[in-house]
Structure formats: C-alpha cells, structure tokens
N, C-alpha and C positions, 0 to 999 in steps of 0.2 A: 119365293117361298117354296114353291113346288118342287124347283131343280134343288132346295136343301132338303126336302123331306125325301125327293128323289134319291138322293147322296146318302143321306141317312141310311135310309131301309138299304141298300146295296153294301154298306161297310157292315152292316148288322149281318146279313147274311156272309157275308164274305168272312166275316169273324165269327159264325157258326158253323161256316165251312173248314175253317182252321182247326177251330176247337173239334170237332169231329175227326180230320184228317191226322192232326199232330199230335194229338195226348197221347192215343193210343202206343207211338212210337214214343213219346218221351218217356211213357211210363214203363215200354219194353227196355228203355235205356235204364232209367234207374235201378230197374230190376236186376240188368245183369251185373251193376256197378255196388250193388246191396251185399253184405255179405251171406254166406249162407242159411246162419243163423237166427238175421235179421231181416229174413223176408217177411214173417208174418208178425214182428214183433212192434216193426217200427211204427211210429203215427203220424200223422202228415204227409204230404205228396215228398216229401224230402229225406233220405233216411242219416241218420244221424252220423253215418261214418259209409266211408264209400272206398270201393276200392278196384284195380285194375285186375284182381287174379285171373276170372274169367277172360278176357282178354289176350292175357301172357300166355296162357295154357292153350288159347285156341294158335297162337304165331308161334309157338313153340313145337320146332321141327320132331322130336322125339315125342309128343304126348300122343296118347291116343286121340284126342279129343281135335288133334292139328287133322290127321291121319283121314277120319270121318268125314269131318266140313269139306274139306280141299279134296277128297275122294266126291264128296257129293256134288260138289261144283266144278268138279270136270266132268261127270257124269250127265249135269244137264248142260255145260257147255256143248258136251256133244251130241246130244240127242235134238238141241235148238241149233245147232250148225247144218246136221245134216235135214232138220226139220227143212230150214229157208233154201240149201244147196237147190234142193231138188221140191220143194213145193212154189216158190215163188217163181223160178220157168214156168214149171205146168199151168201156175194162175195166170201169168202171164198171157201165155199163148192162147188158154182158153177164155181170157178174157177179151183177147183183140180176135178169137174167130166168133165169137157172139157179139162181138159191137161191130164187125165187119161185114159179116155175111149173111146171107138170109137163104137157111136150109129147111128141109122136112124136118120135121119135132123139134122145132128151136124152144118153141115156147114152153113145151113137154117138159124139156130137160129142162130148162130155167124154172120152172115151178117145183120139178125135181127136184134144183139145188137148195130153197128155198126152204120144202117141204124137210132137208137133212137138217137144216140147222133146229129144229124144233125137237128133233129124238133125242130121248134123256139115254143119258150114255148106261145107265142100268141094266135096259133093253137091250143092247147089244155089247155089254162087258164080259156075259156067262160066255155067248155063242164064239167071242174072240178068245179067250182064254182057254175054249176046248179046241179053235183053229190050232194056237198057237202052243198049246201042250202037245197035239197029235204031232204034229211036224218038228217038234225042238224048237223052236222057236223063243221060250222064255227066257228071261235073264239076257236078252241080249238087245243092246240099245237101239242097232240100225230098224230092228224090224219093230222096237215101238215108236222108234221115229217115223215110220211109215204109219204106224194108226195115228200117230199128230197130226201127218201131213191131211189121211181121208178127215178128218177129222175138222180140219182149218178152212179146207179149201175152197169149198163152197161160197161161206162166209167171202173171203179174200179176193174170189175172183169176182162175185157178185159186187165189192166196193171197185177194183181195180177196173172194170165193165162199162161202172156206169163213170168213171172218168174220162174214159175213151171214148164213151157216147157223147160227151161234153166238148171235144174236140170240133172245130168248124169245118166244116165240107169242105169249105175253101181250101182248108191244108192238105184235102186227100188230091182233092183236081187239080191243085197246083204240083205238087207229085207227082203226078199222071201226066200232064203236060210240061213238064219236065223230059219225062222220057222215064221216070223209075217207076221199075216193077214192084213186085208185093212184096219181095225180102227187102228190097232197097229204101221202101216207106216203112218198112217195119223198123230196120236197125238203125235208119240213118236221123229219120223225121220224129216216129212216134214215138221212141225209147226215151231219145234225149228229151225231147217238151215233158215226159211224162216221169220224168224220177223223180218228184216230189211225191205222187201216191206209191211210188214203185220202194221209197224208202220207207213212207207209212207201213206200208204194207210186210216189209222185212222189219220191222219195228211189231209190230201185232202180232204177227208171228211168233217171233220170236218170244214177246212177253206172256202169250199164251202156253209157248212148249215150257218154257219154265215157270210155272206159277201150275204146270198138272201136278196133279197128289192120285187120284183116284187110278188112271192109268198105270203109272208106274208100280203103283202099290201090290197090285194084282200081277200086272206081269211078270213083275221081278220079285225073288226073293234071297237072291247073296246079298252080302255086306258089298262087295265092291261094284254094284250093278244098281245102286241106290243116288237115285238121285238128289239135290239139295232137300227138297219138300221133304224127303222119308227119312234124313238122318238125326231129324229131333228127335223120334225116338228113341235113338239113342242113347239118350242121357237119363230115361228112363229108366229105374229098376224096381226089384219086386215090392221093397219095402222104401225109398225113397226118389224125388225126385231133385235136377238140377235145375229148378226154373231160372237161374241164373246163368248159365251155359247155354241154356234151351234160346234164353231172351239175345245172348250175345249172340250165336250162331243167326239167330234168324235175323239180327240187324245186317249183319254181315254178309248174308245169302239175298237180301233185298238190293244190295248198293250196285251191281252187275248191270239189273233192269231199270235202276233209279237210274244212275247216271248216264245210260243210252236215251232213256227217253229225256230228260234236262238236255241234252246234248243236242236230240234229234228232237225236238218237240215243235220247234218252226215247222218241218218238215211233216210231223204227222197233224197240226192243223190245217198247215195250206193244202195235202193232199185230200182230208175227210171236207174238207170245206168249202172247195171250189174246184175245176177243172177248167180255169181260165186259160189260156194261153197265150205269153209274152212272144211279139215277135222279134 
C-alpha cells in the first residue's frame, strides 16, 4: 500500500511538473497558429480556425520577418561560440590548477569566485557600458562575448573543480609512476575520464550565453548586432502588436538550446551528478 501511495504522490507531481513546464509552450503554440484577429476573441484553450501564416512569413527568404529571426540567431550563435571557444579552456585550466595544486591565496580566490556569482548584474551594467562606450567597444559581439565569458566563469570552473577533486589519487601516482609529467596527465589521463562534466559544462554555457537579454540589450543598439532574446521587439509597433509572430519566433529561437540539451542531456546529468571514474 505504501510503494502505491509512494507511486501515486510521484505521478501527481510529475504531472504538475508538466502542466507547469508544457502549457505555457503549447499555449505560445496556439497563439502563433491563431489568426490575427482571433487572438483576443476566441474561447477555449483551442481557437476555432488556425492557421500557418506566421510560420510561412518567418521561412520565407524575402520577408522582413525571415531577415530579423535568422539575423538574431546568428548573432547569438556567435556570441555562444566564441562564449565556449575561449571560456571553457580558461575554466578548464583554472579548474585543474585549484584541484591540483596548493598555492598562497588559494582559498582567497575560491571565495573570490564564489563571492562573483552573488553580484546582481545592475551593479556592474552602468560602469561596463561607460568601459565599453569610451573605447568603441559597443555593438560588437566578440567583446560582449567577453562579458559572458567573466560572467560564466566562476560558476563553471567552480562545478568543473570539484569534478576533478572527485578523481582518485591513484590515477595521479599511477601517472607519475608511469613516467608522465604534468602536461602528459593533463591531456592524456584527465581530459579524457573527464569529458562528461567538460560537455556539461559547454552545455551551460552555452545555454546561458543564449538565453542573455539584459547584456545584449544595453550593449548593443543596431538591428544587425541583435541578438535572438532582442528581436521580438520587433514585431512590436506604436499602435499594434504581432503576438502571433512574437509566439512563432520565440518557439523557433527555443528549438537550438532544446534539442542540444535532449541530445546532450545524459551527459549534463552524469557530469553534475557524480565524478566517478570508469577504468
């Protein structure tokens, strides 16, 4: 009786975690498949007549509306490419010399990194934006990929850290009495056992450089320097809106990060969940 009511309460939840997670996107669905007219008219969760225009207009090479989206999602494809290029080395490396070695202000800097992840990005938005106006800096994607990267990092290498702490001694002395030095355990030993967190972690990354709004917003202000999160506004005007264009673009700016993490999703629970090692 217990292992049913056990079962019970777990489907129960499970099927509030759905209804929480999925309405919202099926309702973003219907909306874009509603017609114009009929967004505020219809009644029921179902609107009486549905249609694909929204859709056609966004895959249709000549509209403006193709021009925006696929402008916007190149824009964060590259700002989350060069995010991972050059931030997951540096977590990398800083995380195997804090699970390796034992320096002056080790523990300084680890409470340092700890202490960033707690600043509200408000706090240091103005003081970037007058960096990055004095020097030309604005509107240009490599150098707000660089405030993603200080931004991430902390976080990243602090998860990637305590994986590598999780590793057994035995694999570093066995190494060593081997005959291999400290590049040769780095590339040859610890990289390979450790690409389940090392995919996590360009997995996080990456969902975080695309899923910024706040950053970009401020940095940037042409049309072709916009990244996905800032081209709904677009469909915005003075006296109407396209909540219908608004719902299809943003389904279609979600499917990038959806289908890498379904894809890679083994991968980011066995790196956050354990730092076992198969030998």
């Amino acid at each position: 009786m217990d292992k049913k009511v056990d079962g019970l309460i777990k489907y129960i939840f499970l099927l509030i975690f759905l209804i929480l997670t999925l309405v919202p996107l099926i309702w973003c669905f219907i909306i874009s498949v509603t017609p114009k007219f009929d967004v505020f008219t219809f009644k029921g969760f179902i609107p009486g007549k549905m249609i694909l225009d929204n859709y056609k207009e966004i895959f249709d090479t000549t509209s403006s509306a193709h021009e925006v989206l696929f402008d916007g999602l190149k824009n964060s494809i590259i700002t989350s490419a060069i995010t991972i290029f050059i931030g997951i080395p540096l977590c990398i490396a800083s995380a195997y010399a804090f699970s390796r070695y034992r320096f002056r202000g080790k523990k300084l800097v680890l409470n340092f990194l700890l202490i960033t992840l707690v600043i509200p990005l408000f706090t240091t938005i103005i003081p970037i934006y007058a960096l990055f106006s004095n020097y030309g800096m604005l509107n240009n994607l490599f150098w707000i990929s660089i405030i993603y990267i200080t931004a991430f990092v902390p976080m990243t290498t602090w998860i990637i850290m305590n994986y590598f702490n999780s590793i057994p001694n035995e694999i570093w002395e066995a190494a060593k009495i081997d005959g291999c030095n400290e590049i040769q355990i780095f590339f040859k030993i610890i990289l390979p056992i450790s690409y389940p967190i090392i995919i996590a972690a360009i997995l996080i990354m990456f969902l975080m450089s695309w899923n910024q709004f706040q950053i970009p917003m401020i940095l940037t202000a042409s049309q072709d320097k916009k990244v996905v999160t800032l081209i709904m506004s677009e469909f915005t005007g003075r006296n109407t809106i396209s909540y219908g264009m608004i719902a299809a673009c943003g389904l279609i700016s979600i499917l990038p990060p959806a289908l890498l993490t379904i894809f890679f999703r083994r991968y980011l629970v066995s790196g956050l969940t354990y730092g076992s090692v198969k030998g």
